[in-house]
N, CA, C and O of each residue as an XYZ file, in Angstrom:
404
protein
N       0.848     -1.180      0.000
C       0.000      0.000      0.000
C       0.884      1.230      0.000
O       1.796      1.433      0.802
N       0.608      1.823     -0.735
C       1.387      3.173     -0.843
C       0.047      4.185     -1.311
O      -1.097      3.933     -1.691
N       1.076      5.882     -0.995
C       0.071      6.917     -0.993
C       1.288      8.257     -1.873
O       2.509      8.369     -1.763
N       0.267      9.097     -2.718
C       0.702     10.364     -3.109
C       0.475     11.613     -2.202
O      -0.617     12.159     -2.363
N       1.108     12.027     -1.504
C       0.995     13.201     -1.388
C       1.624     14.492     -1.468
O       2.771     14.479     -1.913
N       1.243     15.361     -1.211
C       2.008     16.897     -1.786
C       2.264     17.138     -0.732
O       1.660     16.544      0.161
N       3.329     18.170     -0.392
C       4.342     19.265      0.372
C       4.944     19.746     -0.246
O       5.385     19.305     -1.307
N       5.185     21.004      0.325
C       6.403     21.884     -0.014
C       6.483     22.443     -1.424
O       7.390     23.092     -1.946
N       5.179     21.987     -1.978
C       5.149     22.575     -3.842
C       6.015     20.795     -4.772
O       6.237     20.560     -5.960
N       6.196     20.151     -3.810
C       6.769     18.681     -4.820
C       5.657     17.816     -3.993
O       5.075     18.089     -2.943
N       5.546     16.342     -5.094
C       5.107     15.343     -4.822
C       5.773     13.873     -4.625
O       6.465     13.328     -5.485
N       5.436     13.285     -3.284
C       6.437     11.997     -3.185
C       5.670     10.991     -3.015
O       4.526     11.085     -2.572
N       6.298      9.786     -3.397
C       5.183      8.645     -2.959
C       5.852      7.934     -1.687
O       7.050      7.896     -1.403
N       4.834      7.413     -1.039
C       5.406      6.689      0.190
C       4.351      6.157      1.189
O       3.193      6.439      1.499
N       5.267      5.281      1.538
C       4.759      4.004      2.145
C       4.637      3.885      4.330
O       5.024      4.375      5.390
N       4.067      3.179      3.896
C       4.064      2.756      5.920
C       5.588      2.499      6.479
O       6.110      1.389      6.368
N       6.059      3.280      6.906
C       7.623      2.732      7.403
C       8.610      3.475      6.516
O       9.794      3.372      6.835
N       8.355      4.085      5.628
C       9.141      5.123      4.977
C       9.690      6.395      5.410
O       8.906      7.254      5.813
N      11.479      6.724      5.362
C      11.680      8.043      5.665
C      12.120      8.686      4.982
O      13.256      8.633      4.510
N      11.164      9.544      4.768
C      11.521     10.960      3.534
C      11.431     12.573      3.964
O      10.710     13.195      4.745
N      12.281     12.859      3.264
C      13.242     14.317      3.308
C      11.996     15.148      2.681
O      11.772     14.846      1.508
N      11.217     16.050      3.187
C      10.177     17.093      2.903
C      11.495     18.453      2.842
O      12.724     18.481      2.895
N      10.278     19.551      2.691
C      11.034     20.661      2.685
C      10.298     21.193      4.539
O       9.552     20.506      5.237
N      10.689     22.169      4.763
C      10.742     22.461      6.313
C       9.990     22.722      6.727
O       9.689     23.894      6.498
N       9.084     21.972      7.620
C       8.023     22.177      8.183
C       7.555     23.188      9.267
O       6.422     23.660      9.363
N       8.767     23.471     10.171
C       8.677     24.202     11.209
C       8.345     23.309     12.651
O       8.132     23.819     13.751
N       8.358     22.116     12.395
C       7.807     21.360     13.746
C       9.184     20.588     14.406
O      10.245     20.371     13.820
N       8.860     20.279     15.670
C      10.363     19.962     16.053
C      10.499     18.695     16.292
O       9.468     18.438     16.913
N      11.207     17.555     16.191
C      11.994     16.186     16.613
C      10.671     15.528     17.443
O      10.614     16.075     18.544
N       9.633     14.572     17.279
C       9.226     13.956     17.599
C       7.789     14.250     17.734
O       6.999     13.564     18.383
N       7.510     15.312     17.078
C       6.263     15.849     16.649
C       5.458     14.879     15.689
O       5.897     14.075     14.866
N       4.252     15.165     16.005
C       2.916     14.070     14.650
C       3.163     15.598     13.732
O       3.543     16.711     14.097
N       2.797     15.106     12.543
C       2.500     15.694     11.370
C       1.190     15.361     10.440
O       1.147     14.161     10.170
N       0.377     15.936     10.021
C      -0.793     15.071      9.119
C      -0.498     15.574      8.274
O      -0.257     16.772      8.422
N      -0.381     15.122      7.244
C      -0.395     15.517      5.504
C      -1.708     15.443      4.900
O      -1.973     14.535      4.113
N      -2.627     16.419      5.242
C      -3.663     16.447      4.153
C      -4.150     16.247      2.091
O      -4.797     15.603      1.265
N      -3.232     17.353      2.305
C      -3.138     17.043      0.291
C      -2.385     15.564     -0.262
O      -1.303     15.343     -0.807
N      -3.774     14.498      0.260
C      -3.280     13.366     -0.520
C      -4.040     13.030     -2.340
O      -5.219     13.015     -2.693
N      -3.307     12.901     -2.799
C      -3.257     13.236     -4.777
C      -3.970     11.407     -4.997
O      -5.082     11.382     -5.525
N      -3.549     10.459     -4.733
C      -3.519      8.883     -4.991
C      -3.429      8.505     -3.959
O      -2.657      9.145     -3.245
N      -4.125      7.328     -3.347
C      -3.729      6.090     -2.712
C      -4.094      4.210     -3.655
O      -5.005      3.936     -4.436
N      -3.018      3.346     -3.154
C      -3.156      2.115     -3.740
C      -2.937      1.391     -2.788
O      -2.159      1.556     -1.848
N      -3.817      0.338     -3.079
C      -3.523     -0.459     -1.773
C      -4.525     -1.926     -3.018
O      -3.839     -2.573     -3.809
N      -5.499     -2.077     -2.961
C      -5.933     -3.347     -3.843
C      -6.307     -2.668     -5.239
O      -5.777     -3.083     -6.269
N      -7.217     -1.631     -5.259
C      -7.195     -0.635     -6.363
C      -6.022      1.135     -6.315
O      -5.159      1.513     -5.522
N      -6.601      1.745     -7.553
C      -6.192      3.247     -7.303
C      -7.165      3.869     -7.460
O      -7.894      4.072     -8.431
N      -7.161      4.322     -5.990
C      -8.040      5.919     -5.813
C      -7.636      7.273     -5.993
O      -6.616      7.812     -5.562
N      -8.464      7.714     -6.614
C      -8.456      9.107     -6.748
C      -9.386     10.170     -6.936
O     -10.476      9.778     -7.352
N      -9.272     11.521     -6.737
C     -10.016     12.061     -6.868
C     -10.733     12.767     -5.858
O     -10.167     13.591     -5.139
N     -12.101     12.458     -5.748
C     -13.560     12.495     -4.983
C     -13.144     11.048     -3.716
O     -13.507     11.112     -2.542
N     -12.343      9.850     -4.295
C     -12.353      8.758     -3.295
C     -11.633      9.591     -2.357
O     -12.361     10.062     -1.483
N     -10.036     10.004     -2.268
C      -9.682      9.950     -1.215
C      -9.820     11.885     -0.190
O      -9.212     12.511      0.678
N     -10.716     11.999     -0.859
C     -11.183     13.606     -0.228
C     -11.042     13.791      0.866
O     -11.022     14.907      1.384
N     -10.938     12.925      1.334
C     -10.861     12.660      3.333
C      -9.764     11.933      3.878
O      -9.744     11.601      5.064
N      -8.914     11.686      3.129
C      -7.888     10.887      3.304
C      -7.098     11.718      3.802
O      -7.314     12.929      3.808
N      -5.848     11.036      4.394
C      -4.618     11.616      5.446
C      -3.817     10.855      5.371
O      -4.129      9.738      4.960
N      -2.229     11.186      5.795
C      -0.851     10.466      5.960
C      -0.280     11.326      7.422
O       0.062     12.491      7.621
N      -0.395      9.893      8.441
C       0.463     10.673      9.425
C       1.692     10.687      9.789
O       1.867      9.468      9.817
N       2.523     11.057     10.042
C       4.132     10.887     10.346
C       4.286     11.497     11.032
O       3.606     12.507     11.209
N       5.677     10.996     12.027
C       6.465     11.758     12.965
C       7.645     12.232     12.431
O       8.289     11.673     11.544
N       7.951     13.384     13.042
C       9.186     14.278     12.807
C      10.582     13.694     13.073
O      10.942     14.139     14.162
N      11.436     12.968     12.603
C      12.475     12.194     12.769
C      13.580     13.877     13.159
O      13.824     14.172     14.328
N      14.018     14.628     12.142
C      15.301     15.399     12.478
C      14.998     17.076     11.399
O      14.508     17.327     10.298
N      15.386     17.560     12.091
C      15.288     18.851     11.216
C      17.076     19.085     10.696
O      18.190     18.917     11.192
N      16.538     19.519      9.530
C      18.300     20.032      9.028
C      18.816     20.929      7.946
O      18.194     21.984      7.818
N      19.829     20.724      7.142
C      20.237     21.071      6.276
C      20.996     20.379      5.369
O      21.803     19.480      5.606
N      20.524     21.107      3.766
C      20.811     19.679      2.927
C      22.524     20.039      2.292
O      23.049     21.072      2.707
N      23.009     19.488      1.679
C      24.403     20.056      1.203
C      24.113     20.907      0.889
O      22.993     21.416      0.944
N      25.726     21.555      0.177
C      25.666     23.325     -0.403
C      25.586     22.819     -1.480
O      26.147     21.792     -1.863
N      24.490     23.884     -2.365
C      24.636     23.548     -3.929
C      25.168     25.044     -4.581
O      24.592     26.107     -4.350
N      26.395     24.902     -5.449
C      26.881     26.406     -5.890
C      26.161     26.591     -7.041
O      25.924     25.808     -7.960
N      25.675     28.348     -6.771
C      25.271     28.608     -8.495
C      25.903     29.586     -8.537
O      25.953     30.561     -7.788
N      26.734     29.167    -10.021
C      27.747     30.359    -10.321
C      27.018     31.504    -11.765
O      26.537     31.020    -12.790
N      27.081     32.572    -11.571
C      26.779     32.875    -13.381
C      27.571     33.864    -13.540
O      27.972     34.691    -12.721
N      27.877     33.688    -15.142
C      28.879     33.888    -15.796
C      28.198     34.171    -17.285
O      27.444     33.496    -17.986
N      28.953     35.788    -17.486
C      28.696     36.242    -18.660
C      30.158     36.413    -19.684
O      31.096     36.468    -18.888
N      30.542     36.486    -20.705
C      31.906     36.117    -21.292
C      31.874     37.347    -21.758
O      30.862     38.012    -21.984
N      33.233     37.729    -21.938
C      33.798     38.929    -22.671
C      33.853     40.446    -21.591
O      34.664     41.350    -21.796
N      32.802     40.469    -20.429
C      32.281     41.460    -19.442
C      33.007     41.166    -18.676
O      33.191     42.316    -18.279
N      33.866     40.383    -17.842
C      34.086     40.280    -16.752
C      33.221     40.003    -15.821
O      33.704     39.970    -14.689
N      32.082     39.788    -15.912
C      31.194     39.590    -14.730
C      31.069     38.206    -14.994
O      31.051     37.589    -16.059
N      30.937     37.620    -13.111
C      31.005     36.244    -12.993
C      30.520     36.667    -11.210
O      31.029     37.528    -10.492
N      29.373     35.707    -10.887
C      28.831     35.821     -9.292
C      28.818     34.314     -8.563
O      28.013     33.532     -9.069
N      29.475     33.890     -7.628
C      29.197     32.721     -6.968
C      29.016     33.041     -5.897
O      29.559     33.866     -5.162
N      27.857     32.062     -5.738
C      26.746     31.891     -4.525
C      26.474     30.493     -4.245
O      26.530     29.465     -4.921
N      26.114     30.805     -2.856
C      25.813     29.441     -2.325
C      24.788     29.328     -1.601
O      24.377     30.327     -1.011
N      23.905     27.664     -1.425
C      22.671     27.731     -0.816
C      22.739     26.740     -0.317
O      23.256     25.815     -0.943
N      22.039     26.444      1.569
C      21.717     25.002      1.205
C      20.261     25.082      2.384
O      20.118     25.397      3.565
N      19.326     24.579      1.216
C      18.180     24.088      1.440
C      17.880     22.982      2.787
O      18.253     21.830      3.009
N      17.027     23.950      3.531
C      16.446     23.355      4.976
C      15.451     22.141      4.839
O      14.480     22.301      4.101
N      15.599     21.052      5.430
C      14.867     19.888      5.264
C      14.034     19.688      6.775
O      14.132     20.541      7.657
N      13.183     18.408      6.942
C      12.548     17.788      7.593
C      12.238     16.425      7.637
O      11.154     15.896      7.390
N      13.222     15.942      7.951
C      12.986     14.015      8.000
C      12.134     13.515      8.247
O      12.202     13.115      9.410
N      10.872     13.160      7.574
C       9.508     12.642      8.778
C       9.628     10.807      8.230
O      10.147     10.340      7.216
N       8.789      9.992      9.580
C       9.032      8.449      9.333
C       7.545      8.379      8.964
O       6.791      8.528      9.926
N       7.111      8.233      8.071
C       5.270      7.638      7.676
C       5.055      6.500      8.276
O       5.633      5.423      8.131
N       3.598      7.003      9.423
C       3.499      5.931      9.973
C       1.794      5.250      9.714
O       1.365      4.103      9.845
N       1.340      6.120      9.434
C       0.117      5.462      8.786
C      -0.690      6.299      7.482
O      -0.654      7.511      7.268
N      -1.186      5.580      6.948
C      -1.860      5.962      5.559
C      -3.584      5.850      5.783
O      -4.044      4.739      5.519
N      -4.148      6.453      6.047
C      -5.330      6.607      6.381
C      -6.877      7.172      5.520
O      -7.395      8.283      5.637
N      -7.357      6.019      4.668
C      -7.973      6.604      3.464
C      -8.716      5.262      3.142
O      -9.441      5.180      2.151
């Protein structure tokens, strides 16, 4: 049985016992989470739509963090201009612990 749902503006699929990297929730280390915007669930058929309108994914908050640095450099030729920058994107580890739909 697995489920679609949305966060953070992306979509992941995942399962009962699964730990996946969201974008940052704001909640801290051992917190419940409900994920409302569920897109699909499968389990003997696939629902969608109107089926899972009421559906939910709950998980706990495993670790809050930060993901590597990713460099973006830009660079124009002949000008001399060239800018490097760096970012690194805040995460939220949650463990899915039930799929509810």
């Amino acid at each position: 049985m697995y489920a679609i749902i949305a966060t953070g503006g992306k979509q992941y699929k995942v399962a009962e016992g699964d730990i996946v990297k969201v974008e940052k929730l704001g909640a801290e280390a051992g917190a419940e989470v409900v994920f409302n915007n569920v897109i699909a669930i499968r389990d003997d058929s696939l629902k969608v739509g109107a089926e899972v309108a009421n559906a939910n994914v709950t998980a706990s908050v495993v670790e809050n963090g930060k993901d590597k640095k990713v460099i973006v450099y830009k660079y124009k030729r002949k000008t001399g201009y060239h800018k490097k920058n760096g970012h690194r994107q805040q995460y939220t580890k949650v463990k899915i612990e039930k799929i509810n739909g």
